[in-house]
Every structure is written in C-alpha cells, then in structure tokens.
N, C-alpha and C positions, 0 to 999 in steps of 0.2 A: 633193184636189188635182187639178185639169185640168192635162191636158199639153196643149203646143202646137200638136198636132193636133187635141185634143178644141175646144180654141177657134177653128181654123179651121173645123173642121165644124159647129161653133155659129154661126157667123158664116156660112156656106153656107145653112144651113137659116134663118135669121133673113130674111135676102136672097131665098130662098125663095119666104117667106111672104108678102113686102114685095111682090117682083111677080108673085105670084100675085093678089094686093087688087088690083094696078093691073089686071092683063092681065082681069080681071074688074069693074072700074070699079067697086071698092068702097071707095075712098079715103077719102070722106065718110061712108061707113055703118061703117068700120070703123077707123077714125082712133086710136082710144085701142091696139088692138092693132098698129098700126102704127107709133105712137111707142114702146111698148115693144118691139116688134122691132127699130127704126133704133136706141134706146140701148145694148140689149144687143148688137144687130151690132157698133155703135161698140164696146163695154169689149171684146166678145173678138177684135174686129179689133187693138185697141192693148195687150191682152195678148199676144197672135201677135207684132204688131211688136214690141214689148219684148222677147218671147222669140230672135226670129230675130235680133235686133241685139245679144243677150247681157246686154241692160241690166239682167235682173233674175236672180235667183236662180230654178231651180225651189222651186215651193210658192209663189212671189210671188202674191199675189193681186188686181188690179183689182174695184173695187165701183163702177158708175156714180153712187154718192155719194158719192163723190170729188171728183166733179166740179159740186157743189150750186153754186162760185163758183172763180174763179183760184186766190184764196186758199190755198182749202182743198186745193186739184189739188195746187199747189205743195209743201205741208205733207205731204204723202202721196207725194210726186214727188221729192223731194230730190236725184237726180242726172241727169247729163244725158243724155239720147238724141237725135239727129235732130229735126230740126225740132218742137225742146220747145213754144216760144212759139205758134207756129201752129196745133199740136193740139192743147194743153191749151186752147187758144180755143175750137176747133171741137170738142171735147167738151165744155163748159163748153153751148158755144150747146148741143148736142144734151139735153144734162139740161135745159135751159131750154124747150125743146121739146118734150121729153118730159110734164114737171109738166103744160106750158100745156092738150098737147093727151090728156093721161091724164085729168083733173082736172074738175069743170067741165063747161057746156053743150056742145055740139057747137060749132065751131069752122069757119073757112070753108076751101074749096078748099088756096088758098095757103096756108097755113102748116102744111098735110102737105105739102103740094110741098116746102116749105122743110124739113121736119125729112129728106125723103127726101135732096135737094138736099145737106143739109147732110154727112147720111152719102154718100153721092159723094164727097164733096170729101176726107174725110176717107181715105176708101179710095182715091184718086189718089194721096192725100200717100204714104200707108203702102205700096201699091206700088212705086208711082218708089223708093220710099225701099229697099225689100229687094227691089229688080228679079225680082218677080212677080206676074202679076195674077191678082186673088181677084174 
C-alpha cells in the first residue's frame, strides 16, 4: 500500500527524470522512458489528488490501466471528485500516449512534446484543485 506521500515523491522523481531527458536534449533518443515517466507521474499525481481530496479510501489503489478508454476510467472511478470529466480525459489521452510512444518505431518530436504537455495540464488541474504546487 503507498501512502500519499510515497505517490507524491513518486511523482517528484518521475518529473525528475522527465526534465532531466529534456535539459539534456534526450527527448527523441529516450522517448519510451519518458512516456513511462509522464504515465506513472500522471496515476500518482491523481492518486495524491484523490487522497488529499479524501475521495478514496487509504489502500485505494490507481493502475494507469484504468485508463486503457473513458469507459473503463469510469468503471473503476465510480464516485465523484473535482474536475472528474476533464481528468479522466487527460489520463485517458496520457495512456494513449504512453502505448503510442512505448510501443513501436521511434516516433517524431511532437508527440513527446505532447505526452509531456499533456502531464502539465494535468498537474495545473490537480493543483489549482488542492491549492499546492508539485
């Protein structure tokens, strides 16, 4: 069981990692560890928000394959937290993100941009949302 400090400092170190690749212009040469960093930052940033907002139980546990389609977010997500609809979206795109750019040939510029981009947005929401920044 993670406590909701161990997923913020998961999420620390993920973030880390992410712009250490950049501040080193390894974006393109290291693209698959970078989508698996921005997924997992994403589940224990919105584990964290879950837990600071009270929405879950401790022991609750987030799997970024939850988020394979809405769908299934939804089916695993059954009650409601702060801006449900807009971050089950933006975790949804990030596992979408993740597959494309895990998976498969090498992939171009933008669309690590975008899987990074994506976790930004996500970590603005989750902020604003428990008025502190991670």
């Amino acid at each position: 069981m993670t406590s909701m400090e161990e997923h913020k400092k998961n999420f620390e170190q993920f973030m880390a990692d992410i712009n250490e690749k950049i501040r080193a212009n390894l974006l393109i040469d290291r693209q698959k560890i970078i989508a698996f960093d921005a997924s997992e930052a994403a589940t224990n940033l919105f584990e964290y928000f879950l837990h600071k907002k009270n929405a879950i139980p401790a022991g609750f546990q987030t799997n970024h394959n939850y988020f394979s389609s809405e769908k299934m977010a939804e089916r695993y997500l059954d009650f409601d937290f702060p801006k449900k609809v807009e971050i089950i979206y933006l975790m949804v795109n990030q596992e979408k993100l993740r597959n494309l750019l895990c998976y498969g040939k090498e992939k171009e510029l933008v669309k690590i941009k975008e899987a990074i981009d994506n976790l930004n947005k996500i970590n603005e929401i989750i902020s604003e949302e428990i008025g502190e920044a991670l």
